[in-house]
C-alpha positions in Angstrom: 10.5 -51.9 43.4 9.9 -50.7 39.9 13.7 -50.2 39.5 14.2 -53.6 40.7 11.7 -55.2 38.4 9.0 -56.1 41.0 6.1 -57.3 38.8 3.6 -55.9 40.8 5.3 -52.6 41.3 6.2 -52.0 37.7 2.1 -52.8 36.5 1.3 -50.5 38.6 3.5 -47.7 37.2 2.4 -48.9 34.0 -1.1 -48.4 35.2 -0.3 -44.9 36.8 1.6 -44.0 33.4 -1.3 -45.3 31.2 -4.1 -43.4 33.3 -1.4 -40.3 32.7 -1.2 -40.5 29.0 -5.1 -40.3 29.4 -5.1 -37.5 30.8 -2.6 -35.9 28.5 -4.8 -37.1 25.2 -7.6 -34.9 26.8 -5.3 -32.5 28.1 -2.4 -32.3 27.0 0.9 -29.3 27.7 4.3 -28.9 27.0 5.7 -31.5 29.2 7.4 -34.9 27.2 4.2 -37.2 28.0 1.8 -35.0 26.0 4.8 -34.8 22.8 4.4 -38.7 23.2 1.2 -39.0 23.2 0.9 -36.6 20.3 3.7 -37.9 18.1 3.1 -40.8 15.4 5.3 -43.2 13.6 4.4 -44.1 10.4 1.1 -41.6 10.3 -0.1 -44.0 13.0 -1.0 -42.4 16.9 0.7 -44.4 19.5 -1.1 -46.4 21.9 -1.9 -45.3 25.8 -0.2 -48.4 26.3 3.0 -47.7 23.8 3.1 -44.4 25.8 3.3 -45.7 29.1 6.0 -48.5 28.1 8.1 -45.4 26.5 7.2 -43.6 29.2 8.3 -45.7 31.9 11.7 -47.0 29.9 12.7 -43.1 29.7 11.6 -43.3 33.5 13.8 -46.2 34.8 16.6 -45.5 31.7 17.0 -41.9 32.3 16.1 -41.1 35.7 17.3 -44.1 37.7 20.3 -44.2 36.5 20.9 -41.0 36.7 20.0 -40.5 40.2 22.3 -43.8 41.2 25.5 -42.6 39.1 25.2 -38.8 41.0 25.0 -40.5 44.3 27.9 -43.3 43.9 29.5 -40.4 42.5 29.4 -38.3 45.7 29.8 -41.3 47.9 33.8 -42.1 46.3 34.0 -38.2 46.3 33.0 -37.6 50.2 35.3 -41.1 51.3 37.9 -40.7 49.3 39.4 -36.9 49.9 42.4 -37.5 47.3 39.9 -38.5 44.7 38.0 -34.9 45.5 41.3 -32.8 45.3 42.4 -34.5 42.2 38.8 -34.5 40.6 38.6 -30.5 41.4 42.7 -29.6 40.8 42.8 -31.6 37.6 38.9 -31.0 36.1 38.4 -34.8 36.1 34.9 -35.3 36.1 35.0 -37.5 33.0 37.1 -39.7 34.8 35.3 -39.7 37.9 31.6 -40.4 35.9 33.2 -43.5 33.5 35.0 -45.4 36.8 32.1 -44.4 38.8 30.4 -46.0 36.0 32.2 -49.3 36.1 32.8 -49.5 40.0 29.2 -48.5 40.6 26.7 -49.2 38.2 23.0 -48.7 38.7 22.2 -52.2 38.1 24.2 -55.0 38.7 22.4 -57.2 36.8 20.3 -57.4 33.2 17.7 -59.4 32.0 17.6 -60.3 28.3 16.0 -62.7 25.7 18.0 -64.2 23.1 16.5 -63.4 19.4 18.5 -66.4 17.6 19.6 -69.2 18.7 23.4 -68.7 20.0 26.2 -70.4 22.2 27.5 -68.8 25.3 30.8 -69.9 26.4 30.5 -73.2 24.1 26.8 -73.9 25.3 24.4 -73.8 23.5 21.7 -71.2 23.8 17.5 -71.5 21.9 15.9 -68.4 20.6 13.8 -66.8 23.5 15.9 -67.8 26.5 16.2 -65.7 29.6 19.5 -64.5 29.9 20.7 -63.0 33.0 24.1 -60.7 32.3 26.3 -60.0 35.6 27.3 -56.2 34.7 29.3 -55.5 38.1 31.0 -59.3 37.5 31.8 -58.0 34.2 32.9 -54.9 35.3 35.5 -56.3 38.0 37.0 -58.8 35.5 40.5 -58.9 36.1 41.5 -59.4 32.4 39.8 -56.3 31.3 40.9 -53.8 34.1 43.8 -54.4 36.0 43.3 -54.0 39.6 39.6 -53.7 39.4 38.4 -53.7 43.1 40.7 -49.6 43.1 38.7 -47.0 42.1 41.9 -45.2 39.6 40.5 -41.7 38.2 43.6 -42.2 35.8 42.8 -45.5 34.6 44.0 -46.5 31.2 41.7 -48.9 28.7 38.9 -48.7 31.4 36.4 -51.2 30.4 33.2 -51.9 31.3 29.3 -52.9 30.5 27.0 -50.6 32.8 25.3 -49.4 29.8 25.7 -52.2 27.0 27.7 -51.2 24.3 27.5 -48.2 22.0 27.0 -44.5 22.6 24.9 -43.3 25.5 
């Protein structure tokens, strides 16, 4: 539920990640919760509750995804055997991570809130609206990847939005 945004779910991981970053103020280790909840911007400690937001973006942004592009990953590998040979022959993992990317991605959907005003597709849009994004629409959009419903190893211009834009 936490992955999928249930509201109760994700307070309480924030909960269970705030009572953790508690413990880690009194005792802390080497693991990344005690670095956060050592480390300061600006000469100023972070909150319990900063720690656990961080704490549970790295969570959901790191692990979840992760987790979700290994296993689509291994699904197109174990159904499609011509996909495994040329993957292993040809040392195309790149290729198989980015269209696994784009056929697959660990959330089909994102949530956002506009920070200007803005038009969408000649609509107008206020500051502070919920915008919901379709990333597997986008993905499968015939104008940016031919053939979009194949899963092509080889495919040239591949295009897609599971991460946003930019380097991750």
């Amino acid at each position: 539920g936490f992955s999928r945004g249930d509201a109760e779910q994700m307070n309480e991981m924030h909960e269970y990640l705030n009572d953790v970053a508690k413990h880690k103020r009194r005792c802390p280790g080497s693991d990344l919760m005690s670095t956060l909840v050592e480390s300061r911007v600006e000469g100023e400690q972070l909150s319990r509750d900063d720690v656990a937001s961080l704490a549970g973006l790295i969570l959901l942004a790191g692990h979840v995804t992760t987790t979700s592009l290994i296993a689509a990953s291994v699904l197109e590998l174990v159904s499609s055997p011509e996909i495994e040979k040329a993957v292993r022959r040809s040392d195309k993992v790149h290729h198989l991570v980015e269209e696994t990317l784009r056929v697959r991605p660990a959330f089909a959907q994102v949530v956002r809130i506009t920070s200007q005003k803005t038009n969408l597709s000649g609509r107008p849009i206020n500051t502070g609206a919920v915008i919901a994004g379709w990333i597997l629409s986008a993905n499968y959009d015939p104008s940016l990847n031919l053939q979009p419903s194949q899963f092509q190893l080889d495919r040239h211009n591949r295009r897609y939005l599971s991460f946003g834009h930019g380097v991750h």
